[in-house]
Each structure stands twice: as structure tokens, then as C-alpha cells.
C-alpha positions as a Markdown table, in Angstrom:
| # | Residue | x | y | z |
|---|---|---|---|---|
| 1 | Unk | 8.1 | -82.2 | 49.6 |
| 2 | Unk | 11.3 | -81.0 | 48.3 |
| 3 | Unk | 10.1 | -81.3 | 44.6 |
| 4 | Unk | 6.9 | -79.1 | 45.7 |
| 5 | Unk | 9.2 | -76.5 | 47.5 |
| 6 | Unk | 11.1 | -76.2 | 44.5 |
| 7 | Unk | 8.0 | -75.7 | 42.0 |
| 8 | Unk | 6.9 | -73.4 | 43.7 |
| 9 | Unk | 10.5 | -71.0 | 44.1 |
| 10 | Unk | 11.0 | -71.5 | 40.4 |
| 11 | Unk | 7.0 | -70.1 | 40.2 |
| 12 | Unk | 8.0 | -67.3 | 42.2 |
| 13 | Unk | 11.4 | -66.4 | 40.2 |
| 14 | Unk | 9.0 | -66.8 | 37.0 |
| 15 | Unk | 6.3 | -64.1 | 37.8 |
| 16 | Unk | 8.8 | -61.6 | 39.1 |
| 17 | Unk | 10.7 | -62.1 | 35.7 |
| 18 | Unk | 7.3 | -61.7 | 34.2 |
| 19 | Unk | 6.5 | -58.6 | 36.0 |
| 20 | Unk | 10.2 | -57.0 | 35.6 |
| 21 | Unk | 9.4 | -57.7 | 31.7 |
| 22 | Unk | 6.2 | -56.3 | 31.7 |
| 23 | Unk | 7.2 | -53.2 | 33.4 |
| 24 | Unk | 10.7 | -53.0 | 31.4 |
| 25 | Unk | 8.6 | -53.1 | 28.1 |
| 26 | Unk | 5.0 | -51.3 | 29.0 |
| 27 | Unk | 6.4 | -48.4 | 31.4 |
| 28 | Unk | 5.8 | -46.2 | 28.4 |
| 29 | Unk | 2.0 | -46.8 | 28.5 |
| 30 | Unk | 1.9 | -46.7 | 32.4 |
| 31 | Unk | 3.6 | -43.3 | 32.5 |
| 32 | Unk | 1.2 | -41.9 | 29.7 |
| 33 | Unk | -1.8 | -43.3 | 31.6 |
| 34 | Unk | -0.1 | -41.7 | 35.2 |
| 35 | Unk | 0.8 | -38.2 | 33.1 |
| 36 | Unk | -3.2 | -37.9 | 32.3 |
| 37 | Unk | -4.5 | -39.2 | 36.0 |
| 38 | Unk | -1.7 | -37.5 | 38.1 |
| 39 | Unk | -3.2 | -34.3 | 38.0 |
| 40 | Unk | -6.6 | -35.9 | 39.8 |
| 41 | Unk | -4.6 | -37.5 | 42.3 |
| 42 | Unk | -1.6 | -34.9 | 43.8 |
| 43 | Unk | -2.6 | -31.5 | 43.6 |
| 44 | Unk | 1.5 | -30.1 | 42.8 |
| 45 | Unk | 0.7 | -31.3 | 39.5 |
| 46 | Unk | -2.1 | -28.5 | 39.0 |
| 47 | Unk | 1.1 | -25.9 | 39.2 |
| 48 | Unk | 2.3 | -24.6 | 35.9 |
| 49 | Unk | 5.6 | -25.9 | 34.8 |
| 50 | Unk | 6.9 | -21.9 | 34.9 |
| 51 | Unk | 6.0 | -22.4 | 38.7 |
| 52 | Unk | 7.5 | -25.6 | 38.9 |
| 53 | Unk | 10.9 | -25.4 | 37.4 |
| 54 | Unk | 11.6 | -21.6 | 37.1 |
| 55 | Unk | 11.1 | -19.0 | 34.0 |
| 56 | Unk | 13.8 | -19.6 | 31.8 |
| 57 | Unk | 14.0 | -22.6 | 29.4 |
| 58 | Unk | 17.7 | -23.4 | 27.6 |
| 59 | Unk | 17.1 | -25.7 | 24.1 |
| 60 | Unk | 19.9 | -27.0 | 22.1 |
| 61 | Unk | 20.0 | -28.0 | 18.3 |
| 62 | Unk | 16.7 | -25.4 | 18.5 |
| 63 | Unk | 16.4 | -23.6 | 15.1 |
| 64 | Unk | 15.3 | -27.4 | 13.4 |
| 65 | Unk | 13.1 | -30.0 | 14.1 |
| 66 | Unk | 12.4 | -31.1 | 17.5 |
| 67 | Unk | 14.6 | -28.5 | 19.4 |
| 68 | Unk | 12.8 | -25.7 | 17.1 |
| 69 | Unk | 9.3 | -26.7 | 18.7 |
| 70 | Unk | 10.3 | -27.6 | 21.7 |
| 71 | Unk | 11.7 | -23.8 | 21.8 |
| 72 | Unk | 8.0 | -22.7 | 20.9 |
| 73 | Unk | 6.2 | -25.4 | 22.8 |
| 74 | Unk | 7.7 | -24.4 | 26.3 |
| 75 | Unk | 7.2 | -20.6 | 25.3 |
| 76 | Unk | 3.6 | -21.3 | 25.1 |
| 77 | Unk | 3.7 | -22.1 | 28.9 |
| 78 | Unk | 5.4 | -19.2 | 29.6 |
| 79 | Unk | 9.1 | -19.7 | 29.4 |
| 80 | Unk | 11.2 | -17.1 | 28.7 |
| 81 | Unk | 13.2 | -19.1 | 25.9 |
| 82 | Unk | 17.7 | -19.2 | 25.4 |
| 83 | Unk | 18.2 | -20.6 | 22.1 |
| 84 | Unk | 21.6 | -22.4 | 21.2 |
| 85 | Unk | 22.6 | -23.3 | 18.0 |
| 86 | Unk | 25.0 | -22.8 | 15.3 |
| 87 | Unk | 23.6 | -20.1 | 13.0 |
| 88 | Unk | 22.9 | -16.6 | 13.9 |
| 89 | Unk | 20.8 | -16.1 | 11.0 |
| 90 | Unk | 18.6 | -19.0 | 11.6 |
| 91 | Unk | 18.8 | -18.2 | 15.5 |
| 92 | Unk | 17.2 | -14.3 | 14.9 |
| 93 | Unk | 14.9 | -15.9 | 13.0 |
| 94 | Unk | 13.3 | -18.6 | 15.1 |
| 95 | Unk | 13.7 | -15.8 | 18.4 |
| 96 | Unk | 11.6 | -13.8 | 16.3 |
| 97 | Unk | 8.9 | -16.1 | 15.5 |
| 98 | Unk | 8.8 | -16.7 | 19.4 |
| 99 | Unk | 8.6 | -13.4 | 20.1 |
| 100 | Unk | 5.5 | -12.4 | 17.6 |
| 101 | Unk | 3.6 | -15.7 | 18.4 |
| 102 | Unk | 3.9 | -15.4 | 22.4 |
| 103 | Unk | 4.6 | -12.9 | 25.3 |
| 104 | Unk | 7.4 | -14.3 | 26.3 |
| 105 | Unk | 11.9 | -12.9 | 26.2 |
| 106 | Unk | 14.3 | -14.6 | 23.9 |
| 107 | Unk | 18.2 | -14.7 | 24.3 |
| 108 | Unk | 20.3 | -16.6 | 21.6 |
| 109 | Unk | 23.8 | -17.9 | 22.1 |
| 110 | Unk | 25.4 | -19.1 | 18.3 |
| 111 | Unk | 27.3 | -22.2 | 19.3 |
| 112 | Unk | 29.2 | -24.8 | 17.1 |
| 113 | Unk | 29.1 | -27.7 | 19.8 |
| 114 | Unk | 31.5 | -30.1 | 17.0 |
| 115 | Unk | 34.0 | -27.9 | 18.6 |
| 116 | Unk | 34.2 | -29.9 | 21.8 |
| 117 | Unk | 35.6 | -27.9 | 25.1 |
| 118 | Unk | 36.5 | -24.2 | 24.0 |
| 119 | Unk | 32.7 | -23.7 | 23.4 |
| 120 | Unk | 31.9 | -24.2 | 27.0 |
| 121 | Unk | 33.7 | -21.2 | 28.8 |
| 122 | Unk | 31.6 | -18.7 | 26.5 |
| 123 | Unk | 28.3 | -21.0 | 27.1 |
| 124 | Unk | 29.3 | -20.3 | 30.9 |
| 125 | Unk | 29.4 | -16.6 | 30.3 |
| 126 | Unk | 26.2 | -16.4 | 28.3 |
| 127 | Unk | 24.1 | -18.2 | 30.9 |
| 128 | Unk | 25.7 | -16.0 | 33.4 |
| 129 | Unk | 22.4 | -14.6 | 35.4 |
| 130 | Unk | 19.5 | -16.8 | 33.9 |
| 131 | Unk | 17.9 | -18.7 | 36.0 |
| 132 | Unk | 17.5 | -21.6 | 34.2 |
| 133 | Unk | 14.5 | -23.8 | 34.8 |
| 134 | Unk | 14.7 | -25.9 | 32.3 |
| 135 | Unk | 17.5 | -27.5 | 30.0 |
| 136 | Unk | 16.7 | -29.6 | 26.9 |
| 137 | Unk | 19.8 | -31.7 | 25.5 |
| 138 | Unk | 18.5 | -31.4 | 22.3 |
| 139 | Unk | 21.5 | -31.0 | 20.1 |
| 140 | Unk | 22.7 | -34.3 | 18.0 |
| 141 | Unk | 24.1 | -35.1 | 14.7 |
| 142 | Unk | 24.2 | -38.1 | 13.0 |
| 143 | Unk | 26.1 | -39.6 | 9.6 |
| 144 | Unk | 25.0 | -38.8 | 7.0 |
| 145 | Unk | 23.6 | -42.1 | 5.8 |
| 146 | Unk | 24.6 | -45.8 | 7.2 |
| 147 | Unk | 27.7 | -46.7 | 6.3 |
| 148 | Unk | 30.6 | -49.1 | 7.0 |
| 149 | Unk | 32.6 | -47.5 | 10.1 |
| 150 | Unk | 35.7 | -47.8 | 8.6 |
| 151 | Unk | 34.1 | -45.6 | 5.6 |
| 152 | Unk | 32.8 | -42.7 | 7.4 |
| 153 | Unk | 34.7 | -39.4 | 7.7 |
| 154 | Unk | 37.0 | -39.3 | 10.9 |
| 155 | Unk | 35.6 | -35.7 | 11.0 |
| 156 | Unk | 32.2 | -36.8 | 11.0 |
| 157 | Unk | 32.8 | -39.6 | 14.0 |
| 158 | Unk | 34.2 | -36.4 | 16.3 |
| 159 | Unk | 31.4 | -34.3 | 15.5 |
| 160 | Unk | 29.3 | -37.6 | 16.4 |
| 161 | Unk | 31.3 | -37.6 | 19.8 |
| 162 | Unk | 31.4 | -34.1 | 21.0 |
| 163 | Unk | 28.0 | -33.0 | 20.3 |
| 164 | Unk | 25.6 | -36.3 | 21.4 |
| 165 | Unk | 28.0 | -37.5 | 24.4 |
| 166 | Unk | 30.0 | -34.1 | 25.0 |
| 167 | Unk | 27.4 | -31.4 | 25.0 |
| 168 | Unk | 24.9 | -33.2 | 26.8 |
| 169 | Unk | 27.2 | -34.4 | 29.8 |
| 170 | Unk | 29.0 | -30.5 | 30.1 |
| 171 | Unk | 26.2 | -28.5 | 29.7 |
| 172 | Unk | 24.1 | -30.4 | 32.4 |
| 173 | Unk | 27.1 | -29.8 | 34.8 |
| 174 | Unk | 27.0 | -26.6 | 34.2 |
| 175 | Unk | 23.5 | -25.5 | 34.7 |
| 176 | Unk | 23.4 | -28.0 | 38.0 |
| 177 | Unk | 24.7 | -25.8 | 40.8 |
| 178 | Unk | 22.0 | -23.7 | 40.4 |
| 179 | Unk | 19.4 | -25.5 | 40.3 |
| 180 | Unk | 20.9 | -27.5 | 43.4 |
| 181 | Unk | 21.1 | -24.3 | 45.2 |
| 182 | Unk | 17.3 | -23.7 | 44.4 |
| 183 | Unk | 16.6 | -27.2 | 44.6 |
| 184 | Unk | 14.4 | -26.7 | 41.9 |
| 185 | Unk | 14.7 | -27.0 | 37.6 |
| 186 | Unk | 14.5 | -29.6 | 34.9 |
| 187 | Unk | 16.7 | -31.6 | 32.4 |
| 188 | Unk | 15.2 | -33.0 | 29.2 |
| 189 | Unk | 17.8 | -35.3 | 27.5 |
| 190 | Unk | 16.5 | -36.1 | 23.9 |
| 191 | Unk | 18.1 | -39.8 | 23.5 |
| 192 | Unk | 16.9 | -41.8 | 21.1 |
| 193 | Unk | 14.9 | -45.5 | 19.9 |
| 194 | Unk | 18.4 | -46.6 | 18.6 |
| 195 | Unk | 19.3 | -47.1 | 22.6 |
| 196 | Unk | 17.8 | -49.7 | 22.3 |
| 197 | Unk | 20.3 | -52.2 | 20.9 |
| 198 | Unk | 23.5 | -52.1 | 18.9 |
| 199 | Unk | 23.0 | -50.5 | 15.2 |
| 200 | Unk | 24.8 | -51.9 | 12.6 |
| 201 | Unk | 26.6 | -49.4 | 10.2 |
| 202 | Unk | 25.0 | -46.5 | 12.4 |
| 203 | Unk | 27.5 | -47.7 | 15.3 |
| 204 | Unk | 28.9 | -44.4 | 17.0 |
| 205 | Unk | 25.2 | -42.9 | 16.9 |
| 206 | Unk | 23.7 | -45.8 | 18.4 |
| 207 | Unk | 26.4 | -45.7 | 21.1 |
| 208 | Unk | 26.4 | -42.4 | 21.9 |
| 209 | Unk | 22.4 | -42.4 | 22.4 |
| 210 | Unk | 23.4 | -45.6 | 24.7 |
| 211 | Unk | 25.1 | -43.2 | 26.6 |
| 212 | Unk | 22.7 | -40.4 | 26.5 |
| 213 | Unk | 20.3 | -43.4 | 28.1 |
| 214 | Unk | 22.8 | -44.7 | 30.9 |
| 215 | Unk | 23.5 | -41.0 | 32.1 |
| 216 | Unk | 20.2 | -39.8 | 32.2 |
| 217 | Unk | 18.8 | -42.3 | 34.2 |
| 218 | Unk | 22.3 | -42.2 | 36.7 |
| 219 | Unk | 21.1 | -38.6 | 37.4 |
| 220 | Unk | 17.7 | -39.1 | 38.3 |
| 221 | Unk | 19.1 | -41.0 | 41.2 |
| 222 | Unk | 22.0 | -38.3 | 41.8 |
| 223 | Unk | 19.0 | -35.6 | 41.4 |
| 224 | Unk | 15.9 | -36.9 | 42.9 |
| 225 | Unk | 17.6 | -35.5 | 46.8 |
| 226 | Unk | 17.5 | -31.9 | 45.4 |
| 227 | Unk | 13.9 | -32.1 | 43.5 |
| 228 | Unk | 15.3 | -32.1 | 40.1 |
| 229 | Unk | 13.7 | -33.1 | 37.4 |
| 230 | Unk | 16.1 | -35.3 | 35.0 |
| 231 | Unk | 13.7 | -36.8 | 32.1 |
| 232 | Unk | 14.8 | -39.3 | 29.1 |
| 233 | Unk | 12.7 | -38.7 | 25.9 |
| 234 | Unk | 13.8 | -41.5 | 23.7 |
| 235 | Unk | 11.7 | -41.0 | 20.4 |
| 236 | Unk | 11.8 | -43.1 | 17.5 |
| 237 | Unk | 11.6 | -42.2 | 13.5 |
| 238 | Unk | 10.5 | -38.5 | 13.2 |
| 239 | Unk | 10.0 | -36.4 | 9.8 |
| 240 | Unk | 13.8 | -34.0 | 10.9 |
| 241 | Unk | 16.3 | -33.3 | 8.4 |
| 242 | Unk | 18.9 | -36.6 | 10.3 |
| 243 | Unk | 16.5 | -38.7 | 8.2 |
| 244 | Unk | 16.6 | -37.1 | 5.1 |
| 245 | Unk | 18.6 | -40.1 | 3.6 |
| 246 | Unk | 15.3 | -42.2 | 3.8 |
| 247 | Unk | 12.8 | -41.0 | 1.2 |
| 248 | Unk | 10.5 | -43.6 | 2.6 |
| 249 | Unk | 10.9 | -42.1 | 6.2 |
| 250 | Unk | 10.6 | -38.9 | 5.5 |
| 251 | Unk | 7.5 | -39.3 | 3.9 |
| 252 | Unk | 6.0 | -40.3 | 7.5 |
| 253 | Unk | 3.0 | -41.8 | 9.3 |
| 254 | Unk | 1.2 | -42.6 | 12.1 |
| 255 | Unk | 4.2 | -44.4 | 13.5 |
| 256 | Unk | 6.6 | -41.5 | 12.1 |
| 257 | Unk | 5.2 | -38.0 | 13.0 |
| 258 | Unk | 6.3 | -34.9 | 12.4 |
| 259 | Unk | 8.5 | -32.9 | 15.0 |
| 260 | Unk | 5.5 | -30.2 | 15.9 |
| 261 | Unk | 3.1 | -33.4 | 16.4 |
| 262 | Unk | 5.9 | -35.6 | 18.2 |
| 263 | Unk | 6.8 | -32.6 | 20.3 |
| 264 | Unk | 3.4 | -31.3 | 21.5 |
| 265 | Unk | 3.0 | -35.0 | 23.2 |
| 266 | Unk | 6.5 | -35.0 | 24.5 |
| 267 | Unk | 6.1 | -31.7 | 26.4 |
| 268 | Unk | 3.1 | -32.8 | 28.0 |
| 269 | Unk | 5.2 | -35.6 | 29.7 |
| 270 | Unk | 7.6 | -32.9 | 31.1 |
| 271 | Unk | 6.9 | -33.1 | 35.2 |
| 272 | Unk | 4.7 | -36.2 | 34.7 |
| 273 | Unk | 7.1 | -38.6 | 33.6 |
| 274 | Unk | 11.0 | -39.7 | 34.4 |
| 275 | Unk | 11.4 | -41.6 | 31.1 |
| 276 | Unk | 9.2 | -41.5 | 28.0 |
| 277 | Unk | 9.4 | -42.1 | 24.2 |
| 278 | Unk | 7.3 | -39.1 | 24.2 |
| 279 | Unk | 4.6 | -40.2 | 21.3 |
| 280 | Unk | 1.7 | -42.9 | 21.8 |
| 281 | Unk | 3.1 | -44.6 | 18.7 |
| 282 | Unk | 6.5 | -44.6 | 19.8 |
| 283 | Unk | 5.5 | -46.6 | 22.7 |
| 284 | Unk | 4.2 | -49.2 | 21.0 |
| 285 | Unk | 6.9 | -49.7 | 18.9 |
| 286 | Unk | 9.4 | -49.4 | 22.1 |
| 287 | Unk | 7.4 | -52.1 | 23.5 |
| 288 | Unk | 7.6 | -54.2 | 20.5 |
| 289 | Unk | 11.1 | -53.8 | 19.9 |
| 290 | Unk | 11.9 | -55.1 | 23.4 |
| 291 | Unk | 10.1 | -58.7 | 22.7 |
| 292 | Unk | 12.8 | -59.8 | 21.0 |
| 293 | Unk | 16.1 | -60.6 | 22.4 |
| 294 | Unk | 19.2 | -57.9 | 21.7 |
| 295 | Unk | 20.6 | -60.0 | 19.1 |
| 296 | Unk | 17.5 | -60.4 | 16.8 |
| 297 | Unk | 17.3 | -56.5 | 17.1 |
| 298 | Unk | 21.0 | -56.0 | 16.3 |
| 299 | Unk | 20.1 | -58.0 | 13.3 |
| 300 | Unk | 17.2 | -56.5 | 12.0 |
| 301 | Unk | 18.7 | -53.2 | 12.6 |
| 302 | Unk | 21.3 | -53.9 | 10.5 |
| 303 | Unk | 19.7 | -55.1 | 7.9 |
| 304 | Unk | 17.0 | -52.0 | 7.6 |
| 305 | Unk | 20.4 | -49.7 | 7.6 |
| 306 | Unk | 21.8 | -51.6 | 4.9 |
| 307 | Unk | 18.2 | -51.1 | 2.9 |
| 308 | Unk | 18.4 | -47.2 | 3.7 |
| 309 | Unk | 22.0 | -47.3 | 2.6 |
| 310 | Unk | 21.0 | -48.6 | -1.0 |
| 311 | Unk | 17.5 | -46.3 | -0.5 |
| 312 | Unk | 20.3 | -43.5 | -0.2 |
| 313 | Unk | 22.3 | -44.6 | -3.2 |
| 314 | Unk | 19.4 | -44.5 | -5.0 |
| 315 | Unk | 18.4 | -40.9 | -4.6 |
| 316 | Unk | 21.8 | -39.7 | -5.1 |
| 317 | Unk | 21.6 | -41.7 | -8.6 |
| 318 | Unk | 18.6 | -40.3 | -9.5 |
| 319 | Unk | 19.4 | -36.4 | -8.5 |
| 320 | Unk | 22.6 | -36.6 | -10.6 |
| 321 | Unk | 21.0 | -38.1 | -13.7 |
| 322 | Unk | 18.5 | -34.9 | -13.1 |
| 323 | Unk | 21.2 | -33.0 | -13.1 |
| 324 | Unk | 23.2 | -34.0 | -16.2 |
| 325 | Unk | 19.7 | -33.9 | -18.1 |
């Protein structure tokens, strides 16, 4: 009897690890699959996003890659659009390009975000009067190929710090009261696969995305009273410029898009989902990646930086031998 009783606890512990697993590993698909049936099913979800959050998106890191279309994504569904980067030029330029392609206001803000804490007072004064409806913590750096820790610029390891962990943590704090006080608004935080585990000889980046993950999915909790919106888009390999030490990745695929086709599919999880690699392929490989346990995936990890770091060494042989030819 007591053998029997026990069977059948440790049955019990089994399929709730089993489903905890399965859910851990497959919410990805699960959301995608709500995202398309929600709208069937709660009639909020037929309201525009403009109508949902408010008129004003704020994008970081948004003259590049995936902040650039997630600047022109959101401005097809009507958001007036705040850019924030570092380059005027490049900032006029991409405001401009909004501006002819939809009918939609533009306001750029040229911030260095490497500078840690004197940027923020003039962010503050900037944002003064927009009611922001949606913030993407877009903005992140990276090394500039895998490397030893000990070997990487001390200058590069701040930069690392203060925009990935810094910028994304002040700049939600400061558009919060607001949208408290309207109890309405959205926060995209652009973390990354690389949460996933530790990353050999990409450490601080890996880390600071770990972050990213833990603090994102704290606010949800903190946010959900006051109908926030706090979304996690954790994407894997995309064709941006922070890969540009991998020939091979940058060459892409169907697991590796590029940031216009990665981006289109994340927006259309904004409102439908709280956490979301935001691409189908993405998923799978999220899924996949969680099969094995963290110290297999530490491993591999490591290993594919180390090939990258000799991919790397490779094309900087090959461009100086073109060079001296």
C-alpha cells in the first residue's frame, strides 16, 4: 500500500515536471498560436495598438537594424515615432524616410547611451510632453568579436554595461509615471537568445541580456496592476551589423533573417504576447536549445564563439593581404 501510494506521488511530481518543461520550452509556439486566435476570442484585441497604448512610440539604437524597422514598423500603425540614437545625421535621415513613407510626426533626440547617467537629465527634457505609448529598449552593443575577457577593451566592457543594463533599466523608470498615471502604454525590451545560458568569451553580453531577461519579466508582475504592457523579445542570429564578425552569419537563412523580416513578425506579437523570440524560426531553435541542460549549452556556446573568433581572424587576414596587394 505504501509502495503504491508512493508510485503514484512520484507519477504525479513526474507529469507536473513534464508539463513545467513543456511549457518552459514550447511557450513560444503557444503564444504565436494565441497571437493569431486571440483576436477571435476577446474583442480588445480588434483595437489598434495606437488605441491601445497611446500615439507616440520611443525606439532606441533606431537608425540600424532592428530598432531602424521597428521605427518604421510601428509608424505603419500609426505611431507618431521619437527616434534615439547617437548620430544626427543618420537620425534626419531615417525621420525622413518615416516621414515620406507614412503620415505619421517624427522627433529625434541624438543620444550617446555609453555615457552612462549625464545622458538621462536631457532624455528627461526631450520626452518632456510626449505621451509615450510605447517604449522599445532597443539599444545594445556588443564586442566586437569573442574574445578572452581579460583581452577585451576596458572601454568596451563599460560601453557593454551602460547601454544593455543601464539604458534599458533608466529609461523604463522614466517613461513609467506616465503611463501609470494613464494606466495605459507599452515596454518592448529587445533581450536576446544568448539569455539563455552562460557564453563563453561573449561573457558580459551574455550577462547583461540575462539581465535584460530577469527584469523584464519582474515588471510584468510590478505592471500588470496598472494595464501595462512589459514584453520580452528575445531573438536569436539576425543579419545586423553586431554580427558582422561572422561571414557565415551574415550571410543568413531561414533560421537567421534579416531585421525588416525578423521585425515585421515581432511587431505582430506586440499586445498579443508577454514573452516571445519574435520569429517562427527563432522558436524552434529556443525550444531546442532548452533540451539540453545549461552546462551542455555553456559548452557548445563556447565552442561556436571560439570558431567565430578564428572565422574573424580570418577575414581580418584576408582584407589586409587585399590591402597590401
Amino acid at each position: 500500500m505504501l509502495f503504491s501510494g508512493s508510485v503514484t506521488a512520484l507519477s504525479i511530481v513526474g507529469l507536473w515536471v513534464l508539463i513545467v518543461w513543456l511549457y518552459d520550452n514550447l511557450k513560444s509556439f503557444v503564444q504565436i498560436i494565441q497571437s493569431l486566435l486571440a483576436p477571435y476570442f476577446v474583442p480588445s484585441e480588434n483595437k489598434s495598438l495606437t488605441e491601445r497604448f497611446g500615439k507616440w512610440a520611443v525606439i532606441t539604437g533606431s537608425t540600424d537594424g532592428i530598432g531602424k524597422q521597428y521605427a518604421f514598423q510601428l509608424a505603419a500603425r500609426g505611431f507618431n515615432i521619437v527616434l534615439i540614437s547617437r548620430t544626427a545625421e543618420k537620425l534626419i535621415a531615417v525621420a525622413g524616410e518615416i516621414e515620406k513613407c507614412h503620415q505619421v510626426k517624427t522627433k529625434w533626440i541624438a543620444a550617446d547611451f555609453s555615457q552612462g547617467r549625464p545622458i538621462y537629465e536631457k532624455l528627461q527634457q526631450e520626452l518632456a510632453g510626449v505621451p509615450i505609448g510605447v517604449l522599445v529598449n532597443n539599444v545594445g552593443t556588443n564586442v566586437d568579436y569573442p574574445d578572452d575577457l581579460d583581452k577585451i577593451p576596458e572601454d568596451k566592457l563599460w560601453d557593454i554595461m551602460n547601454v544593455n543594463i543601464a539604458a534599458v533599466t533608466m529609461l523604463t523608470r522614466l517613461v513609467l509615471p506616465e503611463m501609470k498615471q494613464r494606466r495605459q502604454g507599452a515596454i518592448v525590451n529587445v533581450s536576446s537568445g544568448s539569455e539563455r545560458q552562460p557564453l563563453p568569451y561573449m561573457t558580459v553580453y551574455a550577462a547583461s541580456k540575462a539581465y535584460v531577461h530577469n527584469f523584464t519579466l519582474a515588471l510584468q508582475y510590478e505592471l500588470e496592476p496598472f494595464g501595462i504592457t512589459c514584453q520580452l523579445v528575445s531573438p536569436m542570429f539576425v543579419t545586423t551589423k553586431m554580427n558582422n564578425f561572422s561571414a557565415s552569419v551574415m550571410e543568413g537563412g531561414i533560421f537567421i533573417p534579416d531585421a525588416e523580416t525578423y521585425t515585421k513578425h515581432a511587431v505582430f506579437t506586440l499586445g498579443k504576447s508577454k514573452q516571445t523570440t519574435g520569429y517562427w524560426s527563432h522558436g524552434i531553435q529556443y525550444c531546442a536549445v532548452g533540451l539540453a541542460p545549461e552546462w551542455i549549452r555553456t559548452m557548445i556556446g563556447g565552442m561556436m564563439n571560439k570558431q567565430f573568433r578564428e572565422e574573424y581572424y580570418g577575414q581580418q587576414k584576408q582584407q589586409t593581404a587585399a590591402k597590401t596587394k
